[in-house]
C-alpha positions as CSV (number, residue, x, y, z in Angstrom):
1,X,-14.5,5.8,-22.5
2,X,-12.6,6.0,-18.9
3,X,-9.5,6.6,-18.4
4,X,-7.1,3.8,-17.7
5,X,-3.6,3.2,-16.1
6,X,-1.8,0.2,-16.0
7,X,0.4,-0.7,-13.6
8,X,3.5,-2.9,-14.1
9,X,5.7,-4.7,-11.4
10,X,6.7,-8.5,-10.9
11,X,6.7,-7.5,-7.6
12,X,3.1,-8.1,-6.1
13,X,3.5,-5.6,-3.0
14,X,5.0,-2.9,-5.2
15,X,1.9,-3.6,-7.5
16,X,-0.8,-3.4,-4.8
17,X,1.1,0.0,-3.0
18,X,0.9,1.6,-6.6
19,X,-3.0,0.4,-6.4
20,X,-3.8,1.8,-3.3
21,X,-1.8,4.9,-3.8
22,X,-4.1,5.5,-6.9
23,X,-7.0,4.3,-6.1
24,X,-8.8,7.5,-4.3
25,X,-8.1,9.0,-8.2
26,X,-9.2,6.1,-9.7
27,X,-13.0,6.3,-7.9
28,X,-13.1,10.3,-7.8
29,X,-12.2,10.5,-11.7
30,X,-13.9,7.0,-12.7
31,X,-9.8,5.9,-13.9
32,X,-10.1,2.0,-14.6
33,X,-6.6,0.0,-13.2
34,X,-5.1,-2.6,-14.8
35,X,-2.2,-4.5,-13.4
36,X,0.5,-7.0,-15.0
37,X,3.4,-9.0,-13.6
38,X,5.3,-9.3,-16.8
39,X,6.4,-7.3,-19.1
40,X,5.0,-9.8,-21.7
41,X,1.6,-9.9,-20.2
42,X,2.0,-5.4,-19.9
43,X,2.4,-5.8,-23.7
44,X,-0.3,-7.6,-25.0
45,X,-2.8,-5.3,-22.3
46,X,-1.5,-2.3,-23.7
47,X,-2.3,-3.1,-27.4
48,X,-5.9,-4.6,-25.9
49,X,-6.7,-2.0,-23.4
50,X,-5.0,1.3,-24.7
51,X,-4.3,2.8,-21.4
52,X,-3.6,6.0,-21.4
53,X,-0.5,5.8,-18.8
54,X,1.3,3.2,-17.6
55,X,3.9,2.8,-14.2
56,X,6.3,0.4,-15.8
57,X,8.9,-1.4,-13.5
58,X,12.0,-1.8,-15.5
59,X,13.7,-4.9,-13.9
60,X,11.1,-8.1,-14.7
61,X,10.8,-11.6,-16.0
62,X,9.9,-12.2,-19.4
63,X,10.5,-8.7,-20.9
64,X,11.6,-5.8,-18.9
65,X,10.4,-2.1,-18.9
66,X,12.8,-1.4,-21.4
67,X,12.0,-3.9,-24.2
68,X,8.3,-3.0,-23.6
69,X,8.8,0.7,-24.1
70,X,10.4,0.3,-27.1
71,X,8.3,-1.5,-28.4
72,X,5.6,0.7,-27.6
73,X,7.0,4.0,-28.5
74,X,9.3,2.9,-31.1
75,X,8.1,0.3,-32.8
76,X,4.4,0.0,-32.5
77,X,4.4,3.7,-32.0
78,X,1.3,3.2,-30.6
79,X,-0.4,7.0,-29.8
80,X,-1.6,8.4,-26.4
81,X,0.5,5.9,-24.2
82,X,2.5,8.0,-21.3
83,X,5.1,5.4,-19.9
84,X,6.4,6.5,-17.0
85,X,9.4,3.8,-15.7
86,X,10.0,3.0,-12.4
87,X,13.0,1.7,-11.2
88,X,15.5,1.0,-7.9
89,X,18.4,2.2,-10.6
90,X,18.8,5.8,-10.3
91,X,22.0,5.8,-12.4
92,X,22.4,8.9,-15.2
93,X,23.1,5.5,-17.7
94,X,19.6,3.9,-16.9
95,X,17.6,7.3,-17.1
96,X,19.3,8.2,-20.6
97,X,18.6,4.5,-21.4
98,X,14.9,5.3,-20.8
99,X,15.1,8.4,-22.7
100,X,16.6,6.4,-25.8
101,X,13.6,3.9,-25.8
102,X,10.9,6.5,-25.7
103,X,9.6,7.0,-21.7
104,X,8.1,9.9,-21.1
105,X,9.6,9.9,-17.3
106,X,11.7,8.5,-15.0
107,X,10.6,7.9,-11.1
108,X,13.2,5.8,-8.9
109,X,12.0,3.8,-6.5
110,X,11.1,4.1,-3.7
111,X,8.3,6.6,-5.1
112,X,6.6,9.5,-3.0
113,X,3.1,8.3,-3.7
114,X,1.7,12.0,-3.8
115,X,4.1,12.6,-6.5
116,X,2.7,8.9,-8.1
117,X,-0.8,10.5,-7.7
118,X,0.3,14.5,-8.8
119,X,2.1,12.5,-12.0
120,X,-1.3,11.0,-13.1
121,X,-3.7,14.0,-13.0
122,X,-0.9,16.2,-15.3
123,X,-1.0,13.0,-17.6
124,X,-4.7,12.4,-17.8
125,X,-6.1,16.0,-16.9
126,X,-7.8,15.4,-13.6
């Protein structure tokens, strides 16, 4: 089975950068992506799709990055799932609100996209 990242954002350019900044990995590793506006929507594809790490924007409609990694990490404590949350709050309070719910890293926006790409091969050995 490939490897799959999924990519959260409400924000449709910040989505499609993260796509494009990924997608050279994606064809030379044969990496499925997976996109979701919500944080609803990010849910349910995690528990369907099992990626094995997901970009999670924190601030979104519906159910933000927060609520979803918790529920992840903490409740479902569903296995294999690196969260990585991105955010435009660098604040010490957000990032040690990120720790409490489980993320495995923090990124503030705006990202350096090598580091987006260098961040995915550690996580998925590629």
């Amino acid at each position: 089975m490939s490897p799959k990242i999924l990519i959260v954002d409400d924000e449709p350019h910040l989505r499609l950068l993260l796509e494009q900044t990924l997608e050279d990995l994606a064809d030379e590793a044969g990496i499925e992506l997976l996109t979701a506006s919500n944080g609803l929507d990010a849910l349910k594809l995690i528990q369907t799709q099992h990626p094995n790490l997901v970009f999670l924007d924190v601030m979104m409609p519906k159910m933000n990055g927060f609520e979803v990694c918790q529920r992840v990490k903490k409740e479902l404590a569903l296995e294999g799932v690196y969260i990585i949350l991105l955010t435009a709050k660098g604040q010490e309070f957000d990032k040690a609100q990120g720790q409490a719910v489980g993320a495995d890293l923090y990124m503030t926006k705006p990202f350096d996209p090598d580091q987006v790409v260098q961040r995915s091969r550690e996580v998925l050995g590629c």
